[in-house]
PAZAPA-4460 file (N, C-alpha, C; in steps of 0.05 Angstrom, whole numbers, plus 32768, in hexadecimal, padded with zeros to 4 digits):
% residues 301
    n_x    n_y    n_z   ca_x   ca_y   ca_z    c_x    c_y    c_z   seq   type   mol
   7484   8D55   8471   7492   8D3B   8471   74AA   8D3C   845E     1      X     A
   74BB   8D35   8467   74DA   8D33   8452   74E1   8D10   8452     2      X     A
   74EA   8D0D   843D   74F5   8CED   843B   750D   8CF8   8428     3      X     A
   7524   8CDE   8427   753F   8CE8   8423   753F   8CC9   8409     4      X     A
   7545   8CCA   83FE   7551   8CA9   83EF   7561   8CAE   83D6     5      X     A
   756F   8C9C   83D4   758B   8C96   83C5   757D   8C83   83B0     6      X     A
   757F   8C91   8398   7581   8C79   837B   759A   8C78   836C     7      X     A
   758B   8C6D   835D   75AD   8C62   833E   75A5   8C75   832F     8      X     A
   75C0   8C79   8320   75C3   8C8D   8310   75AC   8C81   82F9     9      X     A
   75A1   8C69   82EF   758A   8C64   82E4   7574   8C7B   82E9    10      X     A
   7569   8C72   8302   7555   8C79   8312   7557   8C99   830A    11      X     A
   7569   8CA9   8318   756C   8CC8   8311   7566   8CCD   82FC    12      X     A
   756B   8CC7   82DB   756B   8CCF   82C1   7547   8CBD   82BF    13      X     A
   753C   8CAE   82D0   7525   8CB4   82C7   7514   8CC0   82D4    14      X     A
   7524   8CCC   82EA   7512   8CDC   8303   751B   8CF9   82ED    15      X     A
   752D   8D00   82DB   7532   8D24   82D1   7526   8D23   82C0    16      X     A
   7514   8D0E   82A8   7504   8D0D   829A   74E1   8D0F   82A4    17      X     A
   74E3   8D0B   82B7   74C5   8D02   82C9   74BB   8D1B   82D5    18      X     A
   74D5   8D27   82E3   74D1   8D45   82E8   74D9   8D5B   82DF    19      X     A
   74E4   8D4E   82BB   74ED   8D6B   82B0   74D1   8D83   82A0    20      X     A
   74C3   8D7B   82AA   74AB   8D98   82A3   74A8   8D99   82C1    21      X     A
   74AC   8D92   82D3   74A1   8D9D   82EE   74C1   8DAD   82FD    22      X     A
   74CF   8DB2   82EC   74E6   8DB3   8302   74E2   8DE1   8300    23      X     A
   74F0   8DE3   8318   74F5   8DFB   8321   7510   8E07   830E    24      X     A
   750A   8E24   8308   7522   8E32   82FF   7538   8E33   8311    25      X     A
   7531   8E3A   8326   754E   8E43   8335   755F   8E2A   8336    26      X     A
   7580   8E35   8335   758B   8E21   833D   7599   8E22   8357    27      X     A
   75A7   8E0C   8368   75A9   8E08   837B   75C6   8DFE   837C    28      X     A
   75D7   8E04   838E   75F1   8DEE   8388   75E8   8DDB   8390    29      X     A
   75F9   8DC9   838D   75FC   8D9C   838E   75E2   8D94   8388    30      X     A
   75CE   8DA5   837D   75B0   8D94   8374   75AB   8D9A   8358    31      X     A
   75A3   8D89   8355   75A6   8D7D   8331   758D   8D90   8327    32      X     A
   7576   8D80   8335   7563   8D9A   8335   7549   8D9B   8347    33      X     A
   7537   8DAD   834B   7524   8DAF   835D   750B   8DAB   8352    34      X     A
   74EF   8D9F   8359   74DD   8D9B   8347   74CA   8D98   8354    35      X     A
   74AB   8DA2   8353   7490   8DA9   835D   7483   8D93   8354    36      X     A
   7474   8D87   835C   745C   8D67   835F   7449   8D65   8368    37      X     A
   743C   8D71   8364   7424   8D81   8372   7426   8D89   8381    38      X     A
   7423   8D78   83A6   7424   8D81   83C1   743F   8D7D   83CD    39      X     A
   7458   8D70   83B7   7476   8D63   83C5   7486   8D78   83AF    40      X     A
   74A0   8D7C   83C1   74AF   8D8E   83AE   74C7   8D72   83AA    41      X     A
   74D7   8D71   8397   74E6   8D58   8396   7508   8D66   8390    42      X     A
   751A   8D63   83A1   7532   8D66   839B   7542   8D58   83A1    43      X     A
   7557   8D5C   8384   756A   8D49   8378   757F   8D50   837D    44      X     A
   7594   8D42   8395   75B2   8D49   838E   75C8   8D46   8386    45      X     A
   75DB   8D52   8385   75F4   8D3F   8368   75FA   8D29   8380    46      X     A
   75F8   8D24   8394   7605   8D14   83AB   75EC   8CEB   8397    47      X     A
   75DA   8CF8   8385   75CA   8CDF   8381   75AA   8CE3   8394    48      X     A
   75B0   8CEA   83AB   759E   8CEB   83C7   7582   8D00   83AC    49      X     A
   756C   8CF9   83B9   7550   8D0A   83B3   753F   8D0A   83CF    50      X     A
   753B   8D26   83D4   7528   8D25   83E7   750C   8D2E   83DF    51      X     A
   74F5   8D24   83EA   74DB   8D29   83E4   74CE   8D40   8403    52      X     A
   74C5   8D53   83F9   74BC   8D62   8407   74A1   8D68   8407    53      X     A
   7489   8D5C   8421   746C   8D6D   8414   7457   8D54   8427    54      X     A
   7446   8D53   8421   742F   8D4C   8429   7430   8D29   841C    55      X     A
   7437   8D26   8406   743A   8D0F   83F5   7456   8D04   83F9    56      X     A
   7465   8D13   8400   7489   8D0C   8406   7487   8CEA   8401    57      X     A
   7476   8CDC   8410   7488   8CC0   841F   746F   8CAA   83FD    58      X     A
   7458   8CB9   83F1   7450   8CAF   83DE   7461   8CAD   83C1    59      X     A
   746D   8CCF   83B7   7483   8CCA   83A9   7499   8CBF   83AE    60      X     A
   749E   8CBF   83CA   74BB   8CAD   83CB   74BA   8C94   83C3    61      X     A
   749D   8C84   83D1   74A5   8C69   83CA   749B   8C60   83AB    62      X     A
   7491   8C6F   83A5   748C   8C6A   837D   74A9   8C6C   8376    63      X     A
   74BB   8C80   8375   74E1   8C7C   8367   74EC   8C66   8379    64      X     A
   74E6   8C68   8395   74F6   8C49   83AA   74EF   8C2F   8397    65      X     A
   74D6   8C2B   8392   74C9   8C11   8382   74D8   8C19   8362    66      X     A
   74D6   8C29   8351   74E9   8C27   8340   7502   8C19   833D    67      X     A
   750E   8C32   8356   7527   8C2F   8353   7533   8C0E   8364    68      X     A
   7518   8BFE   8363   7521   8BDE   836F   7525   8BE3   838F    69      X     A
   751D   8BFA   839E   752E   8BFA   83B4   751B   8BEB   83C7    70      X     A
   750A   8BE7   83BF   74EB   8BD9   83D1   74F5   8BBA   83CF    71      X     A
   74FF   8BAC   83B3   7507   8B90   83B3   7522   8B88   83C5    72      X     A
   7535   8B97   83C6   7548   8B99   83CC   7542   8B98   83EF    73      X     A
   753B   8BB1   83F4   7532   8BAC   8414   7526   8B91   841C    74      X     A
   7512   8B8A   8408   7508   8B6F   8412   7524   8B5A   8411    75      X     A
   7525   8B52   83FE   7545   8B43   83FD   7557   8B48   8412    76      X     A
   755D   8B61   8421   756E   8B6D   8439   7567   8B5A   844D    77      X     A
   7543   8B5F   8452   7539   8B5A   8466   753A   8B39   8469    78      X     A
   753A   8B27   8450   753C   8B0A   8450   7555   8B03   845B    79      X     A
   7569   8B0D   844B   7586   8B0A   8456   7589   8B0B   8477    80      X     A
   757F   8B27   8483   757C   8B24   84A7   7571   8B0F   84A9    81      X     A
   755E   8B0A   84A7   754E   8AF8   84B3   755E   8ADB   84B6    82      X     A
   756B   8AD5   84A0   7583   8ABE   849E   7592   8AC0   84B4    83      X     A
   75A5   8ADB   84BA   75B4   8ADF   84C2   75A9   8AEA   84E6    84      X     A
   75A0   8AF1   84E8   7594   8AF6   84FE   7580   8ADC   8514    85      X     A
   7591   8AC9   851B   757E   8AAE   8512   758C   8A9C   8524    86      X     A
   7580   8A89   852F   758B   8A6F   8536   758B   8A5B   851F    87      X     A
   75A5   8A4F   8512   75A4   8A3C   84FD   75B2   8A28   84F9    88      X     A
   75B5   8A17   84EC   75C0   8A00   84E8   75D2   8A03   84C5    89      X     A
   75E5   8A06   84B8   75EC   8A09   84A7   7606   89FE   84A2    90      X     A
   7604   89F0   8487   7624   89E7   8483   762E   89EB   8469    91      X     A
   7642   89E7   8468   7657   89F2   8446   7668   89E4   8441    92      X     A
   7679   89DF   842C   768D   89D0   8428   76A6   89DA   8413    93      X     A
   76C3   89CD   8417   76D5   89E2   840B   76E2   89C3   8402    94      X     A
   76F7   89C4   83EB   7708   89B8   83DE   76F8   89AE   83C9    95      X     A
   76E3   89B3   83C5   76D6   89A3   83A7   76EB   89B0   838D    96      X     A
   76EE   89C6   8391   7703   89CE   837A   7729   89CA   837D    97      X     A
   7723   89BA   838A   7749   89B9   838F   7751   899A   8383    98      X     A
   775C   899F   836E   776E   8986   8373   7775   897D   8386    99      X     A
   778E   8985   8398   778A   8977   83B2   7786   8985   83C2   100      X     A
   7780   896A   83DE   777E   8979   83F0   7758   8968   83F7   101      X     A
   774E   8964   8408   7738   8959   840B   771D   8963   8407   102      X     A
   770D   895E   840B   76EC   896C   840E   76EB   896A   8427   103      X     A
   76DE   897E   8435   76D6   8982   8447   76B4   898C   8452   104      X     A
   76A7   8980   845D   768B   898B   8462   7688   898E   8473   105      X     A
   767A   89A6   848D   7679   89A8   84A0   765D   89BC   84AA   106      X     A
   7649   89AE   84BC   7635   89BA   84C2   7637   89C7   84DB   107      X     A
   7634   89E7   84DF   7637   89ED   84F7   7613   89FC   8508   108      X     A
   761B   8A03   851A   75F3   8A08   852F   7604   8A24   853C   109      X     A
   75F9   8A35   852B   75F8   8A4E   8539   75E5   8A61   8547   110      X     A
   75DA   8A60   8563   75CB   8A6E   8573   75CF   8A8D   856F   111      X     A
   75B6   8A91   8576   75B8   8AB2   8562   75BE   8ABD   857C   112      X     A
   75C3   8ABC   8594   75CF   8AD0   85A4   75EC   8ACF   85A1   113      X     A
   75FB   8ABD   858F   7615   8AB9   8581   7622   8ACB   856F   114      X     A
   7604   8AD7   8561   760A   8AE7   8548   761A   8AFE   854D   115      X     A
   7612   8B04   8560   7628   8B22   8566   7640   8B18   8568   116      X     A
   7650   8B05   8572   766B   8AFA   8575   7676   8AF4   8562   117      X     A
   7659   8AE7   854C   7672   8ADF   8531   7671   8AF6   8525   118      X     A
   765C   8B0A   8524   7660   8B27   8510   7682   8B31   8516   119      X     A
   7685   8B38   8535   769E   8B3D   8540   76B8   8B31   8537   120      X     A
   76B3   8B19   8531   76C9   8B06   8528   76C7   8B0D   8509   121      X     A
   76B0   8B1E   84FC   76B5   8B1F   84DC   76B5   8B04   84CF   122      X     A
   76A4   8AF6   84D3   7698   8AD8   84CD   768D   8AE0   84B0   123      X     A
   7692   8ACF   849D   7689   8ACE   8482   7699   8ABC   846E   124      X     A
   768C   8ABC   845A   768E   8A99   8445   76B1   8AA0   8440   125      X     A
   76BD   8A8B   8452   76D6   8A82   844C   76E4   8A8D   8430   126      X     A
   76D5   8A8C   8421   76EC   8A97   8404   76EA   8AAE   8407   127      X     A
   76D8   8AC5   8418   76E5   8AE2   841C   76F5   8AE3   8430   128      X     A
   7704   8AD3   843B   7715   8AD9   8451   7731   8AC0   8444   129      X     A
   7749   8AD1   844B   7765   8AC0   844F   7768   8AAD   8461   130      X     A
   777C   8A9D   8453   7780   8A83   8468   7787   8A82   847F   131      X     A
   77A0   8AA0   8480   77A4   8AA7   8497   778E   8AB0   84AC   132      X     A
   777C   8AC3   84A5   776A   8AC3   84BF   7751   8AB0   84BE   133      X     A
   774B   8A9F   84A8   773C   8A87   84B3   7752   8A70   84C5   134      X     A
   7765   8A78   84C9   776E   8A5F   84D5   777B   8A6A   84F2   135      X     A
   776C   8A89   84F5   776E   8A8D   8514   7756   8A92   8519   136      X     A
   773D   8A9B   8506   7723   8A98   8512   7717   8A84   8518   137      X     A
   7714   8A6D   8502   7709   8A57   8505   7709   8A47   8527   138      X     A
   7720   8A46   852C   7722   8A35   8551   770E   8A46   855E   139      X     A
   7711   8A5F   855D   76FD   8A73   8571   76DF   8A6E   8569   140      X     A
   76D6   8A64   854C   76BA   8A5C   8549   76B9   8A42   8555   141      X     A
   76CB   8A33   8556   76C9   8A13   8559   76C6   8A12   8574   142      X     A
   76CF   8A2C   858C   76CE   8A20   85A3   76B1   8A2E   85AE   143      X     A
   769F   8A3C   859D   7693   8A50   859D   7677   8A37   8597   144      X     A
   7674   8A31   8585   765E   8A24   857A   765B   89FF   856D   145      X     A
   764A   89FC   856C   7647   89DF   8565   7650   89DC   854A   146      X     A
   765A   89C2   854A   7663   89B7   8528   766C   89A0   8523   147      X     A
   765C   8999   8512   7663   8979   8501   7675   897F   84E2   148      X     A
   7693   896C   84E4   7699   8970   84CD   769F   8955   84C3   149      X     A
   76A4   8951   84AD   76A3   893C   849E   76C1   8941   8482   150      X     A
   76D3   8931   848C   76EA   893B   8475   76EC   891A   8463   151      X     A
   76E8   8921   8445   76F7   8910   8436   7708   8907   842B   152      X     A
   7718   88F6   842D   7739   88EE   8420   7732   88FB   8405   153      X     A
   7745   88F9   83F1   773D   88F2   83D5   7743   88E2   83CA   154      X     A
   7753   88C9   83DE   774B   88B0   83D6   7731   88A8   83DF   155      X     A
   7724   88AF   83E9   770E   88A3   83ED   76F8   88B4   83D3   156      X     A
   7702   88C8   83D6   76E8   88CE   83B9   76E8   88CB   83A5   157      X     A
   7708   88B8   839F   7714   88B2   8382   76FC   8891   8384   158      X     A
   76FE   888A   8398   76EE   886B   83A3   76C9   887E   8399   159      X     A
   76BC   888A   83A9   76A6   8898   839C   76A1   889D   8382   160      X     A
   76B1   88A9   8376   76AF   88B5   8365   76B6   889D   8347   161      X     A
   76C7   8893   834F   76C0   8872   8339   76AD   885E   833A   162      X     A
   7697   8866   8352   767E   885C   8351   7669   886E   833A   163      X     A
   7671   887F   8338   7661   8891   8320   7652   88A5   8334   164      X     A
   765D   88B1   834F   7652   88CC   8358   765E   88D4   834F   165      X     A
   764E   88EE   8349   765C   890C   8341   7661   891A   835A   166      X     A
   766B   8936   8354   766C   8948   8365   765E   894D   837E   167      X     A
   763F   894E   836B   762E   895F   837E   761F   8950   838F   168      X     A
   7622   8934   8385   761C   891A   8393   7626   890D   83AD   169      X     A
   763E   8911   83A4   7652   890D   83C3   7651   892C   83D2   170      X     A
   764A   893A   83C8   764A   8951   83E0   7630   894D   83EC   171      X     A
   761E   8957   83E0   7601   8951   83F1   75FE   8935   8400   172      X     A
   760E   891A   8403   7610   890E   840D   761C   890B   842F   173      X     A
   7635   8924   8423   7642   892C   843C   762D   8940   844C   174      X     A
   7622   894B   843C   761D   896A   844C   7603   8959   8455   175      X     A
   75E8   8941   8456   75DC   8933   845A   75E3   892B   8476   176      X     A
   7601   8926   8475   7607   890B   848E   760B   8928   84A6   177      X     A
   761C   8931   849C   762A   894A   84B3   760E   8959   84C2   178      X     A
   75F9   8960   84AF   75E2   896D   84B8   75D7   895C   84C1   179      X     A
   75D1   893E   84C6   75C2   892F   84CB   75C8   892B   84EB   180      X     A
   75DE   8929   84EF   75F4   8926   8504   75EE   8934   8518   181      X     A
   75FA   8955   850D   75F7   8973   851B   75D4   896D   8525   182      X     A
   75C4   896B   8516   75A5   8968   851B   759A   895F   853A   183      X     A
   75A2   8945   8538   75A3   8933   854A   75AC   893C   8567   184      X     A
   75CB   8951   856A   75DB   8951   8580   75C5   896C   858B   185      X     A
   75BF   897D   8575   75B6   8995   857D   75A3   8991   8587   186      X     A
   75A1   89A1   85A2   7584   89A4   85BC   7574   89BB   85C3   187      X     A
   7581   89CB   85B2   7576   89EB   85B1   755E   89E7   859C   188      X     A
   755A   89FE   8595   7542   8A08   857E   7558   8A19   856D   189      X     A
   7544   8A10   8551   7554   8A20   853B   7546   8A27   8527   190      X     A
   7544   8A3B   851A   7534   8A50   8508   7538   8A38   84E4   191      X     A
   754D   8A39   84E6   7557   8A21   84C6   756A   8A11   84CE   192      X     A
   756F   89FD   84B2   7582   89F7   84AB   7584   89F8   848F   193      X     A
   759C   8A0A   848B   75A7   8A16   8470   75C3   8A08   845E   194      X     A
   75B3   8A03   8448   75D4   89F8   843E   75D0   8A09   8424   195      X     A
   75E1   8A10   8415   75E8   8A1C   8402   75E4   8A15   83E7   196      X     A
   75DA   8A18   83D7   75CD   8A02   83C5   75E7   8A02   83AD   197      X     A
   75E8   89EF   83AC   75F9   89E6   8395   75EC   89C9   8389   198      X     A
   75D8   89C8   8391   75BF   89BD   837D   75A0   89B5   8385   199      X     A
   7594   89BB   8374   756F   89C1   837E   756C   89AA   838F   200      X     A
   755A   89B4   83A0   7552   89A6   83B2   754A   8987   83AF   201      X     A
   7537   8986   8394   7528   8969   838B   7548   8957   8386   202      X     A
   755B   8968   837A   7576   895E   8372   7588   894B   838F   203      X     A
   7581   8960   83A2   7590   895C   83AF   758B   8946   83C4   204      X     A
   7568   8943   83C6   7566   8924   83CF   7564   8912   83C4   205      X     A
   7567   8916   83A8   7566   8900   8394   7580   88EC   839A   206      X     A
   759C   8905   83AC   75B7   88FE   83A6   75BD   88E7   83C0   207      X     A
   75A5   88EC   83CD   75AE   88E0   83EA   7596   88CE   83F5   208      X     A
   7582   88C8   83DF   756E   88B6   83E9   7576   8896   83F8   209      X     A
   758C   8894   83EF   758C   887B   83F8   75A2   8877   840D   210      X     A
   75A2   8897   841F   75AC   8899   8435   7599   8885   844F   211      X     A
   75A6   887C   8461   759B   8870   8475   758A   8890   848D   212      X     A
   7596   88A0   848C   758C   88B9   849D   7587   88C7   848B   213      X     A
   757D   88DB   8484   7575   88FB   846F   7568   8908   847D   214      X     A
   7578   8922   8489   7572   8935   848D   755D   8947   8478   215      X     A
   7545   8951   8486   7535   896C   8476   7532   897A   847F   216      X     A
   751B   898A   8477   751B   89A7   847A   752F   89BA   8482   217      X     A
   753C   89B9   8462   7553   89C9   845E   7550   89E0   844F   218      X     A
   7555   89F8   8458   7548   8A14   8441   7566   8A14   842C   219      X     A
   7567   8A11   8418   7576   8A11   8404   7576   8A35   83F8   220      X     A
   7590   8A3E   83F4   758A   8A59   83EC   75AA   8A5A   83DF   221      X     A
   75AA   8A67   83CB   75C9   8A76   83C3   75DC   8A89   83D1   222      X     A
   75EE   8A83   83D6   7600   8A9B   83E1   75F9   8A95   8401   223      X     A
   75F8   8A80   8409   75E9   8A87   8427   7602   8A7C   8431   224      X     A
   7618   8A77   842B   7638   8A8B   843B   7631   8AA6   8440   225      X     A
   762A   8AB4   8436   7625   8AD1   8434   7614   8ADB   844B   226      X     A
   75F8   8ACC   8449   75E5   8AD0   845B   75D9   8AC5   8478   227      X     A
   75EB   8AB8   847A   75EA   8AA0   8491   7601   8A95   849C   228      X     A
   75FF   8A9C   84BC   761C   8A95   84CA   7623   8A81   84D6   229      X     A
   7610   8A6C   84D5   7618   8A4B   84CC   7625   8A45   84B7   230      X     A
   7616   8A50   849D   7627   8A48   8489   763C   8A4F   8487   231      X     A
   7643   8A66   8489   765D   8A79   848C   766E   8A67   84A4   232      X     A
   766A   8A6D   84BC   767D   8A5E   84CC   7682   8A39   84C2   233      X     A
   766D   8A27   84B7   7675   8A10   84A7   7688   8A1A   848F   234      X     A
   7683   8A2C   8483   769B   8A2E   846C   76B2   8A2D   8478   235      X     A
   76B4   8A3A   848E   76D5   8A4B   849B   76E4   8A32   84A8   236      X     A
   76CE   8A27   84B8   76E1   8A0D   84C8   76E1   89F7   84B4   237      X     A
   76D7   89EC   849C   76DB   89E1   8488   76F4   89E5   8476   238      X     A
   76F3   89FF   8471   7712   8A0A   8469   7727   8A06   847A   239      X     A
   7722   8A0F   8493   7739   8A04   84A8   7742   89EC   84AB   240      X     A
   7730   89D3   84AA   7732   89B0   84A8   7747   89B4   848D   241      X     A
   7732   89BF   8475   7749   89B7   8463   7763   89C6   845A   242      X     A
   7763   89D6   846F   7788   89EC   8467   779E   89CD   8484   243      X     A
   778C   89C6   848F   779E   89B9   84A2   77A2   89A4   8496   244      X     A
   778D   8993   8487   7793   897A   847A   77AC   897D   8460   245      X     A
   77AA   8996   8455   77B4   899E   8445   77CF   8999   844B   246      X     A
   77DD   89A7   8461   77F1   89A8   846D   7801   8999   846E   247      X     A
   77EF   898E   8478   77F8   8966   848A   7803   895A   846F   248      X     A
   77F0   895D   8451   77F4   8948   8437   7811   895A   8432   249      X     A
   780C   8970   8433   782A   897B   8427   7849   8976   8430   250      X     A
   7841   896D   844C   785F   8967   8460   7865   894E   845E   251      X     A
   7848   8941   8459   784C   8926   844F   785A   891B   8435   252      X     A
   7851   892E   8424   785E   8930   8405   7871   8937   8405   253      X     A
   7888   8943   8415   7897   8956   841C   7892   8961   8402   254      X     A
   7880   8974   83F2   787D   897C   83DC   7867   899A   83E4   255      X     A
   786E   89B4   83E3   7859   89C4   83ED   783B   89C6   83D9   256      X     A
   7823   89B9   83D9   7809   89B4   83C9   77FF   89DC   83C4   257      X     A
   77FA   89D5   83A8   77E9   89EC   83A5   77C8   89E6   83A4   258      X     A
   77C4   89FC   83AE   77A9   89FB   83AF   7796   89FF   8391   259      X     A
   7780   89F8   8392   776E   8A00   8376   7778   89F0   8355   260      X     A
   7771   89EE   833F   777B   89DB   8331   778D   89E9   831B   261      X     A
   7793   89F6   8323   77A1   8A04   8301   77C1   8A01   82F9   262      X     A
   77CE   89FE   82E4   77EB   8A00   82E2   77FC   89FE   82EE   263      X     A
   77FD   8A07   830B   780A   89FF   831C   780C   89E2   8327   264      X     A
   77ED   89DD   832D   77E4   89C8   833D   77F8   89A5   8325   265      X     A
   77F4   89B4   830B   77F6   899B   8300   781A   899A   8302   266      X     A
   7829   89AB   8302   7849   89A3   8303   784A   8993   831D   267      X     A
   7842   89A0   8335   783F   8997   834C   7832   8975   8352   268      X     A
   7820   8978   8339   7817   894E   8337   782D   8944   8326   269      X     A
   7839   894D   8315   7856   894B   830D   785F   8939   8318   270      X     A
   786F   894D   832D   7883   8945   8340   787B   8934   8351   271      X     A
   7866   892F   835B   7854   8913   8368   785F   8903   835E   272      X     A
   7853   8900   8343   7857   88E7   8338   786A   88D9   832D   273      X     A
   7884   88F2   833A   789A   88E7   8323   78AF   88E2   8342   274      X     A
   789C   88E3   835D   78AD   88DD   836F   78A4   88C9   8383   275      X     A
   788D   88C2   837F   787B   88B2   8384   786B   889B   8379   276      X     A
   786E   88AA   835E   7857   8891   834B   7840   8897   8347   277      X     A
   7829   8898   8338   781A   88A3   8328   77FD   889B   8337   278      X     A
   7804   8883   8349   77F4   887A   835B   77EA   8885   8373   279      X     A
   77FD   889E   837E   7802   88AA   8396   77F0   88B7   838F   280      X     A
   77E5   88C9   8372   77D4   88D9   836E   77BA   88CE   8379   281      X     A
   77AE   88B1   8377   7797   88B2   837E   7792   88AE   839A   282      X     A
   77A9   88B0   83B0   77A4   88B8   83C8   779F   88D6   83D2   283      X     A
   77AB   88EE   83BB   77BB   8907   83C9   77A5   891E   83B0   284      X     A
   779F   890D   83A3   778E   8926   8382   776F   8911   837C   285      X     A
   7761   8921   8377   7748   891E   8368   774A   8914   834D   286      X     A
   7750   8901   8347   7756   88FA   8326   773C   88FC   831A   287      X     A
   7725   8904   831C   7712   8911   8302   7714   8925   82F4   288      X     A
   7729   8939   830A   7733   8954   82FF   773F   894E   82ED   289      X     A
   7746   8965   82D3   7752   8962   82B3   7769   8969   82BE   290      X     A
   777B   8969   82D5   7797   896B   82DF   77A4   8953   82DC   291      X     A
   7794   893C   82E7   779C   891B   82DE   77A8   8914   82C4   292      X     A
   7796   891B   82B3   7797   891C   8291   77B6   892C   8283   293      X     A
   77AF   8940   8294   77CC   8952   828A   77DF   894A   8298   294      X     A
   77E6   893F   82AD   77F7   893D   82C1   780C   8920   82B6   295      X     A
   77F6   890A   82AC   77FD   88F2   82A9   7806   88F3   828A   296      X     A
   77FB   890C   827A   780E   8909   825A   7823   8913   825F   297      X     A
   7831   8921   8272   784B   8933   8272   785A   891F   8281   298      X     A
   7850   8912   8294   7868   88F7   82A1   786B   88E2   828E   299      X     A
   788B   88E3   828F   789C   88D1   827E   78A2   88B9   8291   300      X     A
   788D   8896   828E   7899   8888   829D   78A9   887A   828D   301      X     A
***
């Protein structure tokens, strides 16, 4: 029996201590070294790769595989398919970090005989992809699959948000209504519904109990842009809502908006307010952001 596996350079320096009284004189090119284990011969090559040779082959392999984490890891692999490989319900949301420019939340229902189409299309969480090709993929998911989206002014979350919600309050509110919605229309069968956690679960119905509808049985997981092509396709057409809303505020401003909140963003609330009035901000900016603060000591009325 022969088995082949790849460790970390960790793993190796405790596999040349483990077999340094069993190892063979001769040397060999590209192998580090060769070593006897009772009934398995074990060799090491500079490539990292070790193969196990013998009667025990596939027993020593998986004692260094479990070492070297490769047993947790596969399980972890295998969770991630299982996400991804799936009929699901998942949604995401984009502009929480922008000064301007709106929130957007959007739940989409992806049928797993779909999955090959979005793999093809290179479907994945909107911040690894440019605006430019989310804003020629996105229509092709939209005409492809189901989806509820939900966009917020930021006058309207300047109105929220002086009620004393926070952040994570008005999102799970949105991402509540959109999934609640999507729920309802959907007539298929579906493996989950995934949203991305950006806060624990007990948190997160705490935020929306006194919703008239609440959606459950929601599997909450990190990174599940990553692992799930609901969530992923909700990130992308969420991004797309808000690069168009975006657009629209900027032609409207005749002023071109930057995205994200930094140094830029604040000359740019500047010029808002020194052509508009300081009021225009709470239609067009998030005034909880520390851009407000800085924006409004540098304007001379």
């Amino acid at each position: 029996m022969n088995i082949v596996i790849k460790v970390s350079d960790e793993t190796k320096e405790k596999m040349m201590k483990y077999y340094a009284s069993k190892k063979r004189d001769k040397e060999i090119p590209y192998v580090v070294f060769q070593a006897d284990d009772e009934d398995t011969v074990i060799t090491m090559y500079t490539s990292g790769k070790v193969m196990f040779q013998g009667v025990s082959a596939d027993v020593d392999a998986s004692m260094w595989k479990e070492i070297d984490g490769q047993a947790e890891r596969k399980e972890e692999k295998e969770q991630e398919n299982k996400y991804h490989d799936c009929s699901s319900i998942g949604s995401d949301e984009v502009g929480t970090g922008d000064y301007f420019g709106p929130i957007v939340v959007t739940a989409s229902f992806v049928k797993k005989e779909d999955v090959s189409f979005l793999d093809s299309l290179g479907v994945k969480d909107s911040k690894k992809m440019t605006d430019d090709v989310i804003l020629k993929v996105a229509p092709q998911i939209a005409k492809r699959i189901q989806y509820k989206s939900i966009l917020l002014t930021n006058e309207e979350y300047n109105k929220h948000h002086q009620n004393e919600n926070n952040m994570n309050k008005i999102k799970a509110i949105m991402h509540n209504k959109v999934l609640y919605q999507l729920v309802q229309e959907v007539k298929e069968p579906y493996d989950y519904i995934i949203v991305d956690e950006f806060a624990r679960e007990k948190r997160y119905y705490e935020y929306i109990q006194d919703a008239k509808n609440i959606q459950r049985g929601i599997t909450f997981m990190t990174k599940a842009e990553d692992k799930n092509l609901a969530v992923a396709c909700s990130s992308i057409i969420s991004r797309y809502l808000f690069l168009k809303e975006f657009d629209r505020m900027s032609d409207q401003l005749h002023i071109p908006l930057p995205k994200g909140a930094g140094p830029n963003v604040d000359k740019i609330g500047e010029e808002i307010v020194d052509t508009y009035g300081r009021d225009k901000l709470r239609e067009v900016a998030k005034l909880n952001f520390k851009n407000t603060e800085r924006i409004l000591k540098t304007v001379i009325f």
